[in-house]
MARRODREN-91105 format. One record per residue (C-alpha): residue number from 0; x, y, z; residue in three letters. Coordinates in Angstrom, 2 decimals. Example, Ala and Ser with C-alpha at 12.3 -4.5 7.8 and 13.67 -1.06 7.14 Angstrom:
> 0;12.30;-4.50;7.80;ala;
> 1;13.67;-1.06;7.14;ser;
***
This chain:
> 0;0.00;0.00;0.00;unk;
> 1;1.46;3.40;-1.00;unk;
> 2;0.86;6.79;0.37;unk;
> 3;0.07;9.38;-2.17;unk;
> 4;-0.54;12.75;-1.67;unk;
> 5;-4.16;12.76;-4.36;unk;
> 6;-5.38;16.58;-5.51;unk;
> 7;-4.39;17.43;-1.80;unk;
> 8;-5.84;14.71;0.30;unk;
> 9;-3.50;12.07;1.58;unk;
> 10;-4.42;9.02;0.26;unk;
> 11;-3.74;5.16;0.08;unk;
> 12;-3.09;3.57;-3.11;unk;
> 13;-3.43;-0.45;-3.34;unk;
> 14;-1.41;-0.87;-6.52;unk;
> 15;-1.77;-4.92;-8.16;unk;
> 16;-0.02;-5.83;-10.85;unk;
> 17;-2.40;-7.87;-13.22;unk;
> 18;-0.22;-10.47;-14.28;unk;
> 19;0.44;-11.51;-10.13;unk;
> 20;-2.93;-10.90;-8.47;unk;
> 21;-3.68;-13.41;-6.23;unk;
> 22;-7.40;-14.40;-4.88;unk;
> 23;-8.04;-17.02;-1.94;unk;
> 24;-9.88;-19.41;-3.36;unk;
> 25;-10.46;-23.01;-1.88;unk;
> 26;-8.01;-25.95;-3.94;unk;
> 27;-5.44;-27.33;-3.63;unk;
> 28;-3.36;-24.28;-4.20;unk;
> 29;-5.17;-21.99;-2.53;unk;
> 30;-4.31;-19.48;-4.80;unk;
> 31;-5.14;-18.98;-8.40;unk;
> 32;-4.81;-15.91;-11.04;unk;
> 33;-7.48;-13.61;-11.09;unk;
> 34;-8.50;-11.52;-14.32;unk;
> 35;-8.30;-7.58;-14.91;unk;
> 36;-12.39;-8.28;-14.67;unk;
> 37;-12.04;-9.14;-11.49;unk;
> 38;-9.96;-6.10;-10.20;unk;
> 39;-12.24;-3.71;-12.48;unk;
> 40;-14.90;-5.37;-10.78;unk;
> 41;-13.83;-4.11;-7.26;unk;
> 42;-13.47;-0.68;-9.25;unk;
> 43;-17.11;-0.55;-9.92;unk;
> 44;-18.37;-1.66;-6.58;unk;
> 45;-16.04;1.04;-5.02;unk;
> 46;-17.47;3.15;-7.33;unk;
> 47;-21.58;2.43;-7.15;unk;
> 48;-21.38;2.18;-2.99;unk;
> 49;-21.18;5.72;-1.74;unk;
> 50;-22.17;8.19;1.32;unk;
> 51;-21.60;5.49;4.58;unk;
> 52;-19.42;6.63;7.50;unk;
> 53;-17.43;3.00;7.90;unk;
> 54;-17.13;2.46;4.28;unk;
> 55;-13.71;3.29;3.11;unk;
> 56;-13.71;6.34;0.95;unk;
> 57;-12.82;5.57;-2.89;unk;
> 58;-11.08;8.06;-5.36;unk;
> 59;-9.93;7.03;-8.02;unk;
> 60;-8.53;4.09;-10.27;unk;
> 61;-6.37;4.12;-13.49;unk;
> 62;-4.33;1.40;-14.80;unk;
> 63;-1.41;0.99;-17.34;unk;
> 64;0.07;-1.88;-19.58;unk;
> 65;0.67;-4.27;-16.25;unk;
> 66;-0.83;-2.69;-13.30;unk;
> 67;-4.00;-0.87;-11.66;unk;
> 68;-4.04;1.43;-9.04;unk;
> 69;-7.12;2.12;-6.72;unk;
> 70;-6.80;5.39;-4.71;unk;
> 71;-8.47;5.27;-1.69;unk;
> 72;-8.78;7.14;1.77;unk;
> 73;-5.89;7.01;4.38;unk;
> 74;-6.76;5.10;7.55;unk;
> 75;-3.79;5.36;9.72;unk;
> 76;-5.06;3.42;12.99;unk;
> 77;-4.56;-0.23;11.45;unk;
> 78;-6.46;-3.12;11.21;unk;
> 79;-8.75;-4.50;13.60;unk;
> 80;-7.07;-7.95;13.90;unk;
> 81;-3.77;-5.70;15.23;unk;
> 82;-6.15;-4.40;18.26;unk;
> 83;-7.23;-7.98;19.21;unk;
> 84;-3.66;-9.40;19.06;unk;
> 85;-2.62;-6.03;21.49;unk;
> 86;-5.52;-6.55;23.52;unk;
> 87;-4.62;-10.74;23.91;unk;
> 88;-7.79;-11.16;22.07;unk;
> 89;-10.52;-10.64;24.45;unk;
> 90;-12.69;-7.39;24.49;unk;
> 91;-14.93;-6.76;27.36;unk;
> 92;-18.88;-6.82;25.78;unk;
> 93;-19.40;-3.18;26.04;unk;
> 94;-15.87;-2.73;23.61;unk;
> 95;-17.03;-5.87;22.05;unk;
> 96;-20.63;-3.86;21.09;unk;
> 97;-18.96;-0.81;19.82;unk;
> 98;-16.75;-2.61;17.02;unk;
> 99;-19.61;-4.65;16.24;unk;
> 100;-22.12;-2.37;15.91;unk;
> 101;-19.99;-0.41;13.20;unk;
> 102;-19.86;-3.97;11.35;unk;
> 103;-23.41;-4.33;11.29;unk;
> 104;-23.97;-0.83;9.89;unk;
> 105;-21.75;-0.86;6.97;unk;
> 106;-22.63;-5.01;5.76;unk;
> 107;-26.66;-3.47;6.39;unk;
> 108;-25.72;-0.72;3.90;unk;
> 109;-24.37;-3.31;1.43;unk;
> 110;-26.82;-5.81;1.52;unk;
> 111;-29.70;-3.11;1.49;unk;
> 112;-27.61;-2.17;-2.20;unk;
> 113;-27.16;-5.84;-3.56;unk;
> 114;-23.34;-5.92;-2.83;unk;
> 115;-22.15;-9.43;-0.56;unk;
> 116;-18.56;-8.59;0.79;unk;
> 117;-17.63;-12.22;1.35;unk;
> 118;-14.34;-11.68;2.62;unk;
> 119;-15.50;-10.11;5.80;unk;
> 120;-12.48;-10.69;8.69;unk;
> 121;-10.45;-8.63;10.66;unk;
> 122;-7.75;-8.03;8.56;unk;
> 123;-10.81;-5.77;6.55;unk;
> 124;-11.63;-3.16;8.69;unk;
> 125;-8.79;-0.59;9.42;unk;
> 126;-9.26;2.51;12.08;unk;
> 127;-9.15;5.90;10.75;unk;
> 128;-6.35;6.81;13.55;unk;
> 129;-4.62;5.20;16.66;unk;
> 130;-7.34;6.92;19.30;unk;
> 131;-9.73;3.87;21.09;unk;
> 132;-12.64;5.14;19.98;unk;
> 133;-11.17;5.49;16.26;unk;
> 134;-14.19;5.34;13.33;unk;
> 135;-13.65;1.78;11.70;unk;
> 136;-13.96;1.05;7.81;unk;
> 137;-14.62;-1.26;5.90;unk;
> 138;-11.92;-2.28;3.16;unk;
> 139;-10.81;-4.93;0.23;unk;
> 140;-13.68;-5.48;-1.91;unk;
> 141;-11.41;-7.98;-4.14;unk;
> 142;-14.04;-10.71;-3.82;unk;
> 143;-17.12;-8.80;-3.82;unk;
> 144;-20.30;-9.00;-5.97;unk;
> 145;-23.78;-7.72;-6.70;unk;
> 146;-26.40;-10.53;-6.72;unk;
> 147;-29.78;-10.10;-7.16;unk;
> 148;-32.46;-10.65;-4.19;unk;
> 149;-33.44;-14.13;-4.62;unk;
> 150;-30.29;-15.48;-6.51;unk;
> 151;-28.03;-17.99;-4.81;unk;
> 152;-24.05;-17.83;-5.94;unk;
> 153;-21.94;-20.86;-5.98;unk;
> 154;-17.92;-19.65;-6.69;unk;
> 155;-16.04;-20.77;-3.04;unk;
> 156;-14.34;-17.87;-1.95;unk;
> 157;-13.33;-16.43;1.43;unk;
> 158;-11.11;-16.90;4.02;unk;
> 159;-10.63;-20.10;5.99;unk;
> 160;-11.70;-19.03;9.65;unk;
> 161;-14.47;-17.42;8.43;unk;
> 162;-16.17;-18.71;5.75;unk;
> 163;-20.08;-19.90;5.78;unk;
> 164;-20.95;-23.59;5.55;unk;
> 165;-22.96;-22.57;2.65;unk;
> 166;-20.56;-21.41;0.89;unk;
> 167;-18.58;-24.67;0.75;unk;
> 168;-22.03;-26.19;-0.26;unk;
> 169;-21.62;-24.19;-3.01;unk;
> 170;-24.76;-21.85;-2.81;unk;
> 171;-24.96;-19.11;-0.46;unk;
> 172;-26.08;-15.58;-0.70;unk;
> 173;-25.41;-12.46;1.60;unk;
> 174;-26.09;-14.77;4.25;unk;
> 175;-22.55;-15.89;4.55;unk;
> 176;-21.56;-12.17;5.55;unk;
> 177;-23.60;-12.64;9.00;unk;
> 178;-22.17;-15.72;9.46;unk;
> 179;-18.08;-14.11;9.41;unk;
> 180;-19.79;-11.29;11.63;unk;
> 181;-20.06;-14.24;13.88;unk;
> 182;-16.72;-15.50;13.83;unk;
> 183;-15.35;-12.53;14.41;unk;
> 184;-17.99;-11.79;17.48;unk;
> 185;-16.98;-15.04;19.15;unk;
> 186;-13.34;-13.62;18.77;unk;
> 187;-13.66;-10.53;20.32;unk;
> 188;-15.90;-12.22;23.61;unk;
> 189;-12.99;-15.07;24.04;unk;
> 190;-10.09;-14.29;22.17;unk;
> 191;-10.15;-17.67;19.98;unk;
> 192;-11.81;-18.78;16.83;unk;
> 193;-14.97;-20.93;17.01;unk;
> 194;-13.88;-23.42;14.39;unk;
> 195;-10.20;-24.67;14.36;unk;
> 196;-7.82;-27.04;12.70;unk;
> 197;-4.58;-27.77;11.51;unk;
> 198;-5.34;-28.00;7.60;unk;
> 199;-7.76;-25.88;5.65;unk;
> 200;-9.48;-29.27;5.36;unk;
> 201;-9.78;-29.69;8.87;unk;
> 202;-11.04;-26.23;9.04;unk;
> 203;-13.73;-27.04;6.47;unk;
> 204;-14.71;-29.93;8.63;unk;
> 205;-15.25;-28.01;11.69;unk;
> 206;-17.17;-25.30;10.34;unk;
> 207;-19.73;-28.11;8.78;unk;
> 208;-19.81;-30.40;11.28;unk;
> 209;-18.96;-29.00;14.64;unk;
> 210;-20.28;-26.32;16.86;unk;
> 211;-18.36;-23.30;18.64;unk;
> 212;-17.52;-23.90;22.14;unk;
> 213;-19.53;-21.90;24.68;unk;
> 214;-18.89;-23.57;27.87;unk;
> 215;-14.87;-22.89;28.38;unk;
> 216;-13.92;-19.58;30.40;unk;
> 217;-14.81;-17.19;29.51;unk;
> 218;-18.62;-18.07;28.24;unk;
> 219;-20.01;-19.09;31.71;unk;
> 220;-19.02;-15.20;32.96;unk;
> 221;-20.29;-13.73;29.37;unk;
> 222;-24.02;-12.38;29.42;unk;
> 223;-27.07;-15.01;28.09;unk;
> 224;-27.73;-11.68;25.33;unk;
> 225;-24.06;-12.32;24.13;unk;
> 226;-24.10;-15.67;23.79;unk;
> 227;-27.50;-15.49;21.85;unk;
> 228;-26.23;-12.98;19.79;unk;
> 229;-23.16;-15.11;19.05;unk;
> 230;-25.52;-18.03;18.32;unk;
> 231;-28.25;-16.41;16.06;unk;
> 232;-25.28;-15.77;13.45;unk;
> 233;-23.73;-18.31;13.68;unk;
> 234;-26.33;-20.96;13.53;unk;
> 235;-25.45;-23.54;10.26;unk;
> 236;-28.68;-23.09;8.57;unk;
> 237;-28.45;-19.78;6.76;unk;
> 238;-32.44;-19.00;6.51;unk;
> 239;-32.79;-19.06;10.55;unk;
> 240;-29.62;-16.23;10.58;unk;
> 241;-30.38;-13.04;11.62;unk;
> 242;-29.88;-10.49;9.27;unk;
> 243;-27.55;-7.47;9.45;unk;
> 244;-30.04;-5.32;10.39;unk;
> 245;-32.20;-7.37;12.93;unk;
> 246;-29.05;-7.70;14.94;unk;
> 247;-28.76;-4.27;15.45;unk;
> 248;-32.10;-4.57;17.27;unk;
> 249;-31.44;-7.53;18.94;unk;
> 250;-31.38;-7.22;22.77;unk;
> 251;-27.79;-7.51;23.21;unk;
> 252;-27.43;-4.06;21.09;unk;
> 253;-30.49;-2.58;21.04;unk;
> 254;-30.45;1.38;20.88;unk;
> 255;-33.30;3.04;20.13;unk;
> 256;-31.09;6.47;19.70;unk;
> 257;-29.71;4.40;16.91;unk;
> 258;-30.56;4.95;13.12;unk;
> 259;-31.34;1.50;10.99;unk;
> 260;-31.92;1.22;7.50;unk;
> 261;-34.94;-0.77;5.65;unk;
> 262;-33.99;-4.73;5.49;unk;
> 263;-34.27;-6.51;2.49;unk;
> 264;-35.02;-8.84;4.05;unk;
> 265;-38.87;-7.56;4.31;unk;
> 266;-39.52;-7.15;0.93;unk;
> 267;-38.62;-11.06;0.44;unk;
> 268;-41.06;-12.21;2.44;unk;
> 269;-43.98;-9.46;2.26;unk;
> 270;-43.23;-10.71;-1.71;unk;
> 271;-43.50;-14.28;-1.10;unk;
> 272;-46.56;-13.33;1.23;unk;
> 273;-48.18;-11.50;-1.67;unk;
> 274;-48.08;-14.52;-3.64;unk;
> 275;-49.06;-17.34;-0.87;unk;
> 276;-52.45;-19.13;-0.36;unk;
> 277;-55.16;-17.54;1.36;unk;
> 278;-54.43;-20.66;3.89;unk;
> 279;-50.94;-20.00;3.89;unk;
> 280;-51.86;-16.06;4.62;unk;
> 281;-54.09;-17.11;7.81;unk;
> 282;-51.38;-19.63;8.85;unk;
> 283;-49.17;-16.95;8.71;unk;
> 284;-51.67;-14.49;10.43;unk;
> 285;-51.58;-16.67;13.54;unk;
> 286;-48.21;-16.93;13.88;unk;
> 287;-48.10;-13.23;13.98;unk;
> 288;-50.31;-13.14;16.65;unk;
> 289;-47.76;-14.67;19.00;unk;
> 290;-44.59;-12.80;18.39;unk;
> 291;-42.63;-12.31;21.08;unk;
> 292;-41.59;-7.83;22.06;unk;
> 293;-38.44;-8.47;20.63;unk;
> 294;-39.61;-9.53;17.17;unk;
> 295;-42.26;-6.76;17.23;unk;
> 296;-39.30;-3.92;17.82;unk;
> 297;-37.89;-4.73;14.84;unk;
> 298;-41.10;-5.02;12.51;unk;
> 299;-42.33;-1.98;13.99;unk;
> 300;-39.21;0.10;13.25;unk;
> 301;-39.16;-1.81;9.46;unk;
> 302;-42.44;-0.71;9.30;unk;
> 303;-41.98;2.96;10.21;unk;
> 304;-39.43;2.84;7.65;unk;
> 305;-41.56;2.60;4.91;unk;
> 306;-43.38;6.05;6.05;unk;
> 307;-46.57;5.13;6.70;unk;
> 308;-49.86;6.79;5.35;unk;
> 309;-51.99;9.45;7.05;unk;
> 310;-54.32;6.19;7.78;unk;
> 311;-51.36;3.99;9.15;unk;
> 312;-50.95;2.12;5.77;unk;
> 313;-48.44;1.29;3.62;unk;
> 314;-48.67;0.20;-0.28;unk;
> 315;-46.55;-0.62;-3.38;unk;
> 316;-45.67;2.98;-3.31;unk;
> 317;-44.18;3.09;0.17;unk;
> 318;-42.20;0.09;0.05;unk;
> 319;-40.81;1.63;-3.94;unk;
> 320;-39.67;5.38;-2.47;unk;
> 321;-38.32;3.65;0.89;unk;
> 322;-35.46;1.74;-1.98;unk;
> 323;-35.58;5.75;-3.77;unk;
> 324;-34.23;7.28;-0.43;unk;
> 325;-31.70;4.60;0.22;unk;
> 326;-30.63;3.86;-3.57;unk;
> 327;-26.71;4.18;-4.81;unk;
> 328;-25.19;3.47;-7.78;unk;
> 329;-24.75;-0.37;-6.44;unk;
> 330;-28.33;-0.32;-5.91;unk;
> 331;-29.00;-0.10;-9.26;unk;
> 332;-26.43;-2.26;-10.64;unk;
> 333;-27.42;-5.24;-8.38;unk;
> 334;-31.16;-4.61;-9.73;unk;
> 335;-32.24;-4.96;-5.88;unk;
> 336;-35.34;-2.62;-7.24;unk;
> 337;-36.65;-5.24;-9.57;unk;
> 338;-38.37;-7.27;-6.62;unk;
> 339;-40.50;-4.30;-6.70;unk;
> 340;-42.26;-6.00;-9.73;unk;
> 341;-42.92;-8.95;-7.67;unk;
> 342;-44.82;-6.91;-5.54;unk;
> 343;-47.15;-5.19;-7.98;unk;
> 344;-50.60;-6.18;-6.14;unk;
> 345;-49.60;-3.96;-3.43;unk;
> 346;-50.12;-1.32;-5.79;unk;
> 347;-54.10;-1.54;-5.86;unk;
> 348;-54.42;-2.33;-1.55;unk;
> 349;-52.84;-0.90;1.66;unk;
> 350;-51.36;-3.03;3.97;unk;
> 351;-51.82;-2.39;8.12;unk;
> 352;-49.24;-2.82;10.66;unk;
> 353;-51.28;-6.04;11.39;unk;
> 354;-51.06;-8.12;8.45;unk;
> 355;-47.10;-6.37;7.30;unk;
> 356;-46.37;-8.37;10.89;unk;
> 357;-47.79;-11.65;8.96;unk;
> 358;-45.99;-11.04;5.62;unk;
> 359;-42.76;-9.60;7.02;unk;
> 360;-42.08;-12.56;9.64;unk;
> 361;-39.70;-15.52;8.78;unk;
> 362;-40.84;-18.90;10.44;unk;
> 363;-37.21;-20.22;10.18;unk;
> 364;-36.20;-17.41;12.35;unk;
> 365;-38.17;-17.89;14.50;unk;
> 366;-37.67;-21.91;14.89;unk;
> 367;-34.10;-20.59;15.75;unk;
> 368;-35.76;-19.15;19.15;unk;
> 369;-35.18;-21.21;22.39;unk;
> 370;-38.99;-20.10;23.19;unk;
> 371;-39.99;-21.53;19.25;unk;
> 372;-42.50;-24.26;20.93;unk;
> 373;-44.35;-21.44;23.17;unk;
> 374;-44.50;-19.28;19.99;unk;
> 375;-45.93;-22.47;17.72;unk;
> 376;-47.96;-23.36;20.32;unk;
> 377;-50.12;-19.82;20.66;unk;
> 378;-49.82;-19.02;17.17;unk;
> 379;-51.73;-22.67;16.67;unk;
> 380;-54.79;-21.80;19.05;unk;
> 381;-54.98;-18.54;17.22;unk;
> 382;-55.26;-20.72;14.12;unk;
> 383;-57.19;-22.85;15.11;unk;
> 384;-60.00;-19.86;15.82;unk;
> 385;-59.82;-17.95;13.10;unk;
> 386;-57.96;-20.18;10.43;unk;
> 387;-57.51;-23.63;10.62;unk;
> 388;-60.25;-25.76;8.24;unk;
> 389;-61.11;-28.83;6.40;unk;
> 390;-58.00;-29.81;3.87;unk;
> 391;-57.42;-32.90;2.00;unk;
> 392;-54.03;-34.59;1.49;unk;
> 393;-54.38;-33.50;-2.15;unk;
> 394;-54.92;-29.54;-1.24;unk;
> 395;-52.33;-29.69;1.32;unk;
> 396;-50.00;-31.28;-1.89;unk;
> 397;-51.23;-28.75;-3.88;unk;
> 398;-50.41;-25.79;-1.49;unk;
> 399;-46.93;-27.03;-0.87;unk;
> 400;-46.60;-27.38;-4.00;unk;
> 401;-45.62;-31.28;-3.95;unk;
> 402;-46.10;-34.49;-5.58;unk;
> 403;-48.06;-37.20;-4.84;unk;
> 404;-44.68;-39.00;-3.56;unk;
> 405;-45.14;-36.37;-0.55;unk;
> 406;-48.58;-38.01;0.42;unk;
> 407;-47.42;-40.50;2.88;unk;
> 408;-45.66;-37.74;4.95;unk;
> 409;-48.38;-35.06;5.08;unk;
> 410;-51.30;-37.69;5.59;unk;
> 411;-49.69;-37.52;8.84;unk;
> 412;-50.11;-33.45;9.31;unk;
> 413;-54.01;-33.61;8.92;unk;
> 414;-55.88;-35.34;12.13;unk;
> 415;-57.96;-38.11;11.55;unk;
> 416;-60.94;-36.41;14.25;unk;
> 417;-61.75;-33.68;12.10;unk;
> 418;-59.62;-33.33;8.95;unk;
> 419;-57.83;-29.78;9.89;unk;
> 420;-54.23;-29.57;10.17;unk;
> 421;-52.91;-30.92;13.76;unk;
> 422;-50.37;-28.86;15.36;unk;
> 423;-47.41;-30.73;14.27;unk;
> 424;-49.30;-30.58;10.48;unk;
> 425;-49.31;-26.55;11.16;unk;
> 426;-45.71;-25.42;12.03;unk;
> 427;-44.82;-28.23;9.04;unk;
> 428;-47.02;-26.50;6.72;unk;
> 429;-45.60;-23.02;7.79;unk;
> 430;-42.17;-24.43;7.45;unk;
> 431;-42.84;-25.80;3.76;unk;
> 432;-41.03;-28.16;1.48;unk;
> 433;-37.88;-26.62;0.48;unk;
> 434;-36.74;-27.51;-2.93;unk;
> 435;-32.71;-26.92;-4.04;unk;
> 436;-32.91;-23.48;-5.87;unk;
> 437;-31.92;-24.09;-9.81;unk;
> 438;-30.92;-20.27;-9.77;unk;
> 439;-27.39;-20.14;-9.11;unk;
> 440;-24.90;-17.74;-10.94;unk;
> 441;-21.98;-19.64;-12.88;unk;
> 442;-18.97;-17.84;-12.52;unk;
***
């Protein structure tokens, strides 16, 4: 990295010579050649994200016959993996909060513009100077990408510590950010990594197969909100993750001082909502009825977000100018606005605070609660009331979209007494069949 003084500003140049660049990528080698795409790639996203206080300012970028050169602003206070090594590599929670808060923010802002980080470690973040209570930023976008809301990539890239099981499945989204945010949250609370080996393979191994130790010192003196936090991101299946911005309102950081951005989140499942069954719609209904405080603070704030109408409604056009006062360049590029089209029925009904609580609520999520059976079991008596009725095998097929093949499973979901969905039958149906996703970017 050279120091440059740029039209007056002192600034960092990362300077890679295209012939030498090197990317982490998972064979044998561990290192392969990456393309002057690639590089102009990082160029662009630089570029399209703009305007947030922990992203690392961009300048400029020019290249000659062998090398490019990205200008970029000056952080002098080093990374954030020196700190933890100073420190021994335990933070106290409150120190621990601070640094992760800033994380939060700036992989919120990227998500919210279609742009997954997927390198997201220590080494990434650099202070702007050597005070403790330094601004952090966000740096090396090398291995970034836009990706569209519901597409799934499959190239394995990372680093070894931190990478996603998903993304050695090979097909992952910005899910695998949260899941790095964990790693490096388990770091700060104990000063070692959750998943640890040898080899790289051994690595691999641990991150699919084994979970992080939390009863070594210091996890029996670290707070039960910690270690839920800790667990929520780090929890193997991706869909029951929190997102970026649901952990800032999680109890271990909650702030209500504190300004969060509209999730993305939210308009994937008020879409898939939109589209559902109207006995999918009163399943979902129910289960709304039993949300715990803590899930209501964050639809509530989502909600307020998307500014709305003089009669406490919101429509297509409040969720459209809520992506309008948050777009960027990336925003664009990614194509995050397109789901917008998915959502076109909004346009000609409002929506309450009432039933956004049943479209914007995932059930996977929620499964990943230790009070999940308290929350299934309300949610069922309010269906039960208002919408649990008469279904055949073949409907129930038919609105999980499955085969006949499936009939010897769900048979089971539907009670013999009266022919309605038992309660085992409900929190299956809410869960659904998952099918692989076919839409996964080649690279």
């Amino acid at each position: 990295m050279l120091h440059i003084e740029f039209t007056g500003i002192v600034a960092a140049c990362k300077h890679a010579n295209t012939a030498s660049i090197k990317q982490r990528i998972f064979n044998v080698q561990m290192t392969t050649t990456i393309s002057i795409e690639d590089v102009r790639r990082e160029v662009k996203i630089l570029k399209a994200l703009s305007g947030h206080r922990h992203l690392v300012k961009f300048y400029d970028a020019f290249e000659d016959a062998n090398n490019v050169y990205i200008v970029m602003e000056l952080c002098e206070g080093g990374q954030l993996l020196d700190r933890i090594l100073a420190r021994g590599g335990r933070y106290t929670e409150e120190d621990a909060k601070a640094i992760i808060v800033q994380i939060l923010c700036v992989v919120a802002f990227c998500h919210l513009q279609g742009v997954v980080h997927r390198d997201l470690k220590p080494e990434n973040f650099l202070f702007t100077s050597g005070s403790e209570d330094a601004d952090m930023k966000l740096i090396d976008f090398g291995l970034s990408d836009f990706f569209r809301p519901d597409e799934r990539l499959n190239d394995i890239v990372g680093s070894a510590y931190y990478v996603a099981p998903e993304v050695l499945h090979r097909s992952y989204s910005l899910e695998a950010d949260i899941w790095s945010i964990g790693v490096i949250t388990y770091i700060l609370l104990c000063g070692s990594r959750p998943f640890w080996a040898r080899t790289e393979s051994g690595i691999f191994r641990a991150v699919l197969r084994s979970d992080p130790n939390f009863e070594d010192v210091p996890w029996p003196s670290v707070t039960p909100e910690a270690k839920d936090f800790v667990k929520r991101l780090l929890n193997k299946d991706y869909r029951k993750r929190m997102t970026a911005v649901q952990a800032l309102t999680h109890p271990w950081l909650r702030d209500d001082s504190r300004t969060i951005h509209v999730d993305i989140l939210i308009y994937k499942l008020v879409k898939a909502y939109l589209h559902a069954t109207p006995f999918k719609r009163a399943a979902l209904k129910a289960l709304s009825k039993a949300l715990t405080e803590d899930e209501l603070v964050y639809l509530r704030a989502q909600f307020n977000l998307l500014g709305p109408n003089g009669d406490g409604s919101v429509s297509l056009d409040n969720f459209r100018m809520a992506l309008v006062h948050n777009a960027t360049d990336a925003m664009r590029e990614s194509r995050v606005p397109e789901i917008l089209n998915a959502m076109d029925s909004l346009a000609y009904r409002k929506m309450y605070f009432e039933e956004f609580c049943a479209a914007a609520i995932s059930t996977y999520q929620l499964e990943a609660l230790e009070g999940w059976e308290q929350i299934a079991s309300t949610a069922f008596e309010h269906f039960e009331q208002e919408g649990n009725r008469v279904i055949s095998v073949e409907e129930l097929a038919r609105e999980l979209n499955v085969g006949p093949s499936a009939y010897t499973i769900i048979k089971d979901w539907i009670r013999s007494s009266d022919g309605k969905l038992s309660v085992l039958g409900y929190t299956k149906f809410l869960h659904g069949v998952t099918l692989r996703s076919s839409n996964t970017r080649h690279h």
